[in-house]
SELO-817082 format. One line per 2 residues: number of its first residue (from 0); for each residue y, z, x of N, C-alpha, C, O. Coordinates in steps of 0.1 Angstrom, whole numbers. Example, Ala and Ser with C-alpha at 12.3 -4.5 7.8 and 13.67 -1.06 7.14 Angstrom:
<midos>
0	-57 78 132 -45 78 123 -33 78 132 -33 85 142 | -22 71 128 -11 71 137 0 79 129 11 80 134
</midos>
This chain:
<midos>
0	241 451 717 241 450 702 255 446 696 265 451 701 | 253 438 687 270 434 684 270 440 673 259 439 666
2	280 447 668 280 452 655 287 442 643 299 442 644 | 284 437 635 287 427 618 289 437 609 283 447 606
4	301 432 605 308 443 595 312 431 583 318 420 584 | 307 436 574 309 423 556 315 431 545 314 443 546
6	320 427 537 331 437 528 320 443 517 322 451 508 | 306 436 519 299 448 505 286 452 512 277 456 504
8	285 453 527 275 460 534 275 462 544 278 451 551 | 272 472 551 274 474 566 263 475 573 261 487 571
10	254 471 580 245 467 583 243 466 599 248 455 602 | 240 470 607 234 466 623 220 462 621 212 468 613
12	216 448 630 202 450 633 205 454 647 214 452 654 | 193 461 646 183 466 664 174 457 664 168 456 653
14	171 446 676 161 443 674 144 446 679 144 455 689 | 136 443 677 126 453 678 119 440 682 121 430 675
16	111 440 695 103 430 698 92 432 690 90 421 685 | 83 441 685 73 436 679 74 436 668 71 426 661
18	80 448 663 83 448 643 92 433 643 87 422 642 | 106 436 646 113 427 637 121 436 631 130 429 627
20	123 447 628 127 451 618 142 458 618 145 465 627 | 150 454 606 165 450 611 166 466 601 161 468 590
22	175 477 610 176 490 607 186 487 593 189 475 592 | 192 495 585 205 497 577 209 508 583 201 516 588
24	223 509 582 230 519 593 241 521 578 249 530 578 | 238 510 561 253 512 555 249 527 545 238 532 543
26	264 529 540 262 539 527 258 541 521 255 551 515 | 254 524 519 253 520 500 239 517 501 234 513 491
28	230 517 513 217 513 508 207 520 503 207 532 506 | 197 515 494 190 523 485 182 534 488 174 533 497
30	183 547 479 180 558 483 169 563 467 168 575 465 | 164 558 460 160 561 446 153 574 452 147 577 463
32	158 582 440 150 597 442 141 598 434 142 593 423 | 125 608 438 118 609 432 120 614 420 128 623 419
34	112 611 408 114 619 396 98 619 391 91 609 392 | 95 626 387 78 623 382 82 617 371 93 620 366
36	73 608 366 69 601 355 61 604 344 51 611 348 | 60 602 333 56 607 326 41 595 326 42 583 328
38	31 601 322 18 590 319 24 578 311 23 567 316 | 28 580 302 30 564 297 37 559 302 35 547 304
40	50 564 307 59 555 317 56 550 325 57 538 326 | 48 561 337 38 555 349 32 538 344 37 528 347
42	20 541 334 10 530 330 23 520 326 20 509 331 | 35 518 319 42 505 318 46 499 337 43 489 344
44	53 507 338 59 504 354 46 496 362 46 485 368 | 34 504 360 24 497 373 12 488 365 0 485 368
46	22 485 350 16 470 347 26 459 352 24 448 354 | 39 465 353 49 452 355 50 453 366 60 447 370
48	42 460 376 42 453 392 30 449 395 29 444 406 | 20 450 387 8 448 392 5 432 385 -5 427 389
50	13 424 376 13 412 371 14 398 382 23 397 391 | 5 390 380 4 382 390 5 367 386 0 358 393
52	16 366 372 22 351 368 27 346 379 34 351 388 | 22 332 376 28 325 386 47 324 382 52 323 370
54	54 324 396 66 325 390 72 313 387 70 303 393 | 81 313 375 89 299 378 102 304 371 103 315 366
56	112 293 371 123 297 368 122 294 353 116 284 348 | 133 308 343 129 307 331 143 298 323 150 304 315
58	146 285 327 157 280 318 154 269 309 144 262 311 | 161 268 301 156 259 288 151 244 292 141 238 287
60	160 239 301 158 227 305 156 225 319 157 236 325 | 152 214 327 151 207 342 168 211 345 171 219 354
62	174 207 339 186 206 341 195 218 346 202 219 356 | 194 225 334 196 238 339 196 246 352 205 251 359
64	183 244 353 173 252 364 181 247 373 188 254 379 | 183 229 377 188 224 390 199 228 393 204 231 404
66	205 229 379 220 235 384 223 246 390 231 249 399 | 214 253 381 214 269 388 210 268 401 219 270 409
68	198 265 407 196 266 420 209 261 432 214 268 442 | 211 244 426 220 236 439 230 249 440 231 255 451
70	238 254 428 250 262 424 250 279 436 257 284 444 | 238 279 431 234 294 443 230 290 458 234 295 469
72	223 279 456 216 272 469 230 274 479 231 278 491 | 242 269 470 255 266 481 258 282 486 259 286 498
74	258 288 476 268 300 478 259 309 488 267 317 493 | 246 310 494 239 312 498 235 309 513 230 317 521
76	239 296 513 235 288 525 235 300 539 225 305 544 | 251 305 543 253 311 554 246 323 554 246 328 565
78	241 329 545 231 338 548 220 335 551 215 341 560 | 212 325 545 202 320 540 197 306 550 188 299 546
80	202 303 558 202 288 564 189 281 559 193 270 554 | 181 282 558 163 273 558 170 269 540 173 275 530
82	169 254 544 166 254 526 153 259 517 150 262 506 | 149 257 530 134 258 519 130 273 515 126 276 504
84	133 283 526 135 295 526 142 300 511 138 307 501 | 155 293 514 164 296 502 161 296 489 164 306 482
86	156 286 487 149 281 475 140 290 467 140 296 456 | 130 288 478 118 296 473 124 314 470 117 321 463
88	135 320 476 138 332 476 149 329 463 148 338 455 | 158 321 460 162 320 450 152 320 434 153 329 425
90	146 313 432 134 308 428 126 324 422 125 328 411 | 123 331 434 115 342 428 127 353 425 122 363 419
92	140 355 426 148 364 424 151 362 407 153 371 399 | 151 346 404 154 344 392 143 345 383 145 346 371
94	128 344 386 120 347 379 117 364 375 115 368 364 | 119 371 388 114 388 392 128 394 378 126 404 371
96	137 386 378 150 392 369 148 390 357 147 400 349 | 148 381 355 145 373 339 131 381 335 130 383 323
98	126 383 339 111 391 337 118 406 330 118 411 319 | 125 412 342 126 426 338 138 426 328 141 436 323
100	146 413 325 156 417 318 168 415 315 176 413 306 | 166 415 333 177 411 342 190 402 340 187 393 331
102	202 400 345 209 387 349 201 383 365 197 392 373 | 200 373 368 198 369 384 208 376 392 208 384 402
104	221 369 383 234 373 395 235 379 395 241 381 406 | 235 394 387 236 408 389 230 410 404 236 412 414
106	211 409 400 203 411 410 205 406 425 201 412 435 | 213 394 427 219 385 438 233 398 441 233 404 452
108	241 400 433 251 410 433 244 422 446 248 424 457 | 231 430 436 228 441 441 222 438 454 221 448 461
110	217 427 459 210 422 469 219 428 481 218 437 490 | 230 418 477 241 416 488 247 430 493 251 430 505
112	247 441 484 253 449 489 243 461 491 246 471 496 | 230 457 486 216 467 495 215 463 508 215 472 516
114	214 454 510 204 447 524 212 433 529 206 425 536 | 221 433 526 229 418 532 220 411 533 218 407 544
116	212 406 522 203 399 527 193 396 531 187 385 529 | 190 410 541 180 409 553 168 413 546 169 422 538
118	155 405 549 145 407 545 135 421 550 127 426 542 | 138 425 562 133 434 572 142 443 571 140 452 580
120	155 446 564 164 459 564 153 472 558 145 470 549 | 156 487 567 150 492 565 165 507 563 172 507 573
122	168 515 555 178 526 555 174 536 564 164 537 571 | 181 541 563 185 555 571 173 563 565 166 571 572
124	170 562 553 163 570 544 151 565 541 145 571 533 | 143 549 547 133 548 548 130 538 538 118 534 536
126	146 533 528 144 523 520 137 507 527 141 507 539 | 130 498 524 125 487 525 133 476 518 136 477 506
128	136 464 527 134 450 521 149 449 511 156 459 509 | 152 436 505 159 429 501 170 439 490 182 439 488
130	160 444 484 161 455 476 165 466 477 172 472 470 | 158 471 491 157 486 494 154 493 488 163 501 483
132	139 495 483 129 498 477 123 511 488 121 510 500 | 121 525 477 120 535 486 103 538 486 97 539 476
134	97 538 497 77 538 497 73 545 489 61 543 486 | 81 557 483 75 564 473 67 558 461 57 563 455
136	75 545 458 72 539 444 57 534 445 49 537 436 | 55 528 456 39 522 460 27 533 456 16 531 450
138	31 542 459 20 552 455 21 558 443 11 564 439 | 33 558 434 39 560 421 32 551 411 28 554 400
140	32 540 417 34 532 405 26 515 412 24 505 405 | 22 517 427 18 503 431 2 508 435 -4 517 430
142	-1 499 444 -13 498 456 -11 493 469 -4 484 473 | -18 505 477 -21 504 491 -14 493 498 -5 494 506
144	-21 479 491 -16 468 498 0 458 495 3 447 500 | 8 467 487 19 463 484 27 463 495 31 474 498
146	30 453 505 37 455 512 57 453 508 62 443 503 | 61 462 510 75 459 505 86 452 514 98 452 512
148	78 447 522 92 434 530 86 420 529 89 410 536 | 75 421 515 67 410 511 83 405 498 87 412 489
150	88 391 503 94 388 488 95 391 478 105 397 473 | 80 384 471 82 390 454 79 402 454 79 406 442
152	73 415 465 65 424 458 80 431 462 85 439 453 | 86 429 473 105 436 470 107 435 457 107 444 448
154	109 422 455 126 419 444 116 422 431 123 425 421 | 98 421 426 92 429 420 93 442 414 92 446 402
156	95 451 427 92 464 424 108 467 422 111 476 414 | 121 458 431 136 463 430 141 464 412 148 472 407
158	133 452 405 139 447 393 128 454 378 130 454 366 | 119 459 385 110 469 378 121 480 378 126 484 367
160	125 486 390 130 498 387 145 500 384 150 511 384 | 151 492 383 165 488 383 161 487 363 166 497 357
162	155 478 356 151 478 343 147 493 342 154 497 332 | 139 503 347 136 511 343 147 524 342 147 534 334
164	155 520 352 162 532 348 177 526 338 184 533 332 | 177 515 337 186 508 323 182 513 308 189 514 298
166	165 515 312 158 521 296 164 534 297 170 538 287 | 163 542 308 170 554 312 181 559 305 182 569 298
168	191 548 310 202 552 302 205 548 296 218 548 295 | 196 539 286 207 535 277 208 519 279 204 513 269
170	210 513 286 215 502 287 228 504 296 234 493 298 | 233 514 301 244 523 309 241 516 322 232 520 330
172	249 505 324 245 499 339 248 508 353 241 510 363 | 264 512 347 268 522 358 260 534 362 258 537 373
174	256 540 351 247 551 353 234 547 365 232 552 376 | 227 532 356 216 528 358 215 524 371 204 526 376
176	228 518 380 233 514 394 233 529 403 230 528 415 | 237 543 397 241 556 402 229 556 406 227 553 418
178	215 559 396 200 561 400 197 555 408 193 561 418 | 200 537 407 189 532 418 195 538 429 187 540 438
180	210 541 432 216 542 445 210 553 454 209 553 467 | 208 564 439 206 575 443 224 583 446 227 594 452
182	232 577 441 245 585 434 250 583 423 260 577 418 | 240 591 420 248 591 397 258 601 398 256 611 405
184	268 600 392 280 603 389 288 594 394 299 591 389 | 284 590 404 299 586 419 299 568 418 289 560 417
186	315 564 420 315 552 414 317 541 423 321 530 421 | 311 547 436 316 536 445 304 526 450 304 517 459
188	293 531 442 280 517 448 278 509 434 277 497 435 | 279 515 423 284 508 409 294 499 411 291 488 408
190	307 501 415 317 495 416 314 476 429 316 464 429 | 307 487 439 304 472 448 297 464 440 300 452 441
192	289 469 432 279 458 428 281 450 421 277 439 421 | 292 457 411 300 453 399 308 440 407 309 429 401
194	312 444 421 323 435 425 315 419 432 317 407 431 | 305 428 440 296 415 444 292 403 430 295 391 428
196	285 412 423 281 399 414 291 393 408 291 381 406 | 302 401 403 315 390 398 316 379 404 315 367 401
198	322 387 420 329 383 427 326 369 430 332 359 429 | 312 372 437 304 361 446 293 352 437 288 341 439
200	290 360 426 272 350 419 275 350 408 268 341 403 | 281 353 399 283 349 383 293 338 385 303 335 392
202	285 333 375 288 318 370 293 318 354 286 324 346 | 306 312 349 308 302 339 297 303 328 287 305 336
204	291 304 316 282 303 311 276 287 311 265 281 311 | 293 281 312 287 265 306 282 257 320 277 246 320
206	284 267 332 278 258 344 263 258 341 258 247 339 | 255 269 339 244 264 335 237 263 322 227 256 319
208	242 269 316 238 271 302 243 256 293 234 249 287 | 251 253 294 256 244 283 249 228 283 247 220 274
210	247 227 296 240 214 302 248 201 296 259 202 292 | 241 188 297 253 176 293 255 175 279 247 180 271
212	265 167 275 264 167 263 253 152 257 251 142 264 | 248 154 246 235 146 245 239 134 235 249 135 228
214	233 125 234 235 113 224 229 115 212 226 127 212 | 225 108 201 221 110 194 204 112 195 196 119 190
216	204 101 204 183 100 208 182 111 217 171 110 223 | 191 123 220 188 134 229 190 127 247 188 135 257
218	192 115 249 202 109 257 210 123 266 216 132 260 | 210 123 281 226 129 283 234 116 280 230 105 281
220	249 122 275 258 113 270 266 115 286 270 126 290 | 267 103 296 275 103 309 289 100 309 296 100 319
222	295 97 293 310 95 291 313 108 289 324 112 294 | 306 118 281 312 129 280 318 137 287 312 140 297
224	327 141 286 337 152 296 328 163 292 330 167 281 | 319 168 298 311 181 307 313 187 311 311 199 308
226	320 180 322 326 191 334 309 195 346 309 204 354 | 296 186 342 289 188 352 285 179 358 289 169 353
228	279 179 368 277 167 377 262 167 374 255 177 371 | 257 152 374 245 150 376 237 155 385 241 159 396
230	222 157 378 212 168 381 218 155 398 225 145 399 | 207 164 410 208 157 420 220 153 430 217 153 442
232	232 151 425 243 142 430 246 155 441 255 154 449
</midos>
């Protein structure tokens, strides 16, 4: 077994001939503690996981969207090799976000430093998937058949509860990062997350947001200084 050591997760897989399934051995991966819910909280939570829109990405324009994707697609690659893979997992992380509330890149942030990525990361503590999503939630708030090393029903249920405990506190991200970690007060899985998504996935507003500048007939204007490259290039 070779051990992979990365600056925002520590991670070993074992591999497992039949599962597949790549252990977490780090600190920081997700531990959410049970708390009972109150009946109306319950019935909100296990409508926003039980929703079955098709996803798509929510940006104003074509334009946008491409940018954001090629932009992440890059920064992603060496985890991610398959484009198509990529895509489609970028694709539903920015829909599952934007749904709950979310920034993407936050959620890309918290990815990196739950589960490096790995789809099959499983904690010390029994957390699941991209997210590290703890099985309690399924019976809290899902169904039987929710599998949680399933894509969207991970980054689903990760971005449900990550929103839910932001209602929690406030809008108090730090706090709200302490919960999902399962260490509120303590500032050191807040602070990773804080650092990953800086560091590694937030973007510029005007990389995607601003898009080209336009002509009068709503034209991109291609003399304009932008500063973006054409969709595609």
């Amino acid at each position: 077994m070779q051990l992979t050591r990365k600056l925002f997760s520590r991670y070993f897989a074992l591999p497992l001939c039949m599962a597949g399934v790549l252990f977490a051995s780090g600190a920081y991966a997700g531990a959410q503690a049970y708390v009972p819910l109150s009946a109306s909280v319950r019935a909100v939570l296990q409508r926003s996981v039980s929703d079955q829109a098709t996803p798509k990405l929510a940006f104003a324009t074509q334009y946008e969207a491409d940018a954001w994707l090629k932009e992440m697609s890059r920064r992603l690659q060496k985890r991610i090799p398959d484009a198509e893979s990529r895509l489609d997992f970028l694709s539903t992380v920015h829909y599952e976000a934007t749904r709950a509330g979310l920034e993407a890149e936050l959620v890309l942030g918290l990815i990196e430093v739950e589960s490096g990525f790995k789809k099959y990361a499983v904690s010390r503590v029994g957390a699941r998937g991209y997210m590290q999503v703890m099985p309690f939630w399924v019976k809290e708030i899902g169904t039987a058949e929710h599998n949680l090393f399933h894509l969207r029903i991970n980054l689903r249920y990760g971005c449900t509860i990550l929103r839910h405990y932001l209602d929690m506190e406030k809008g108090n991200l730090f706090r709200a990062l302490g919960r999902y970690n399962g260490s509120l007060g303590r500032s050191e899985y807040p602070d990773l997350v804080r650092a990953a998504w800086h560091n590694n996935w937030a973007l510029p507003h005007r990389t995607v947001n601003s898009g080209p500048h336009r002509t009068a007939n709503g034209e991109p204007d291609r003399t304009a200084g932008s500063g973006h490259p054409a969709p595609g290039s």
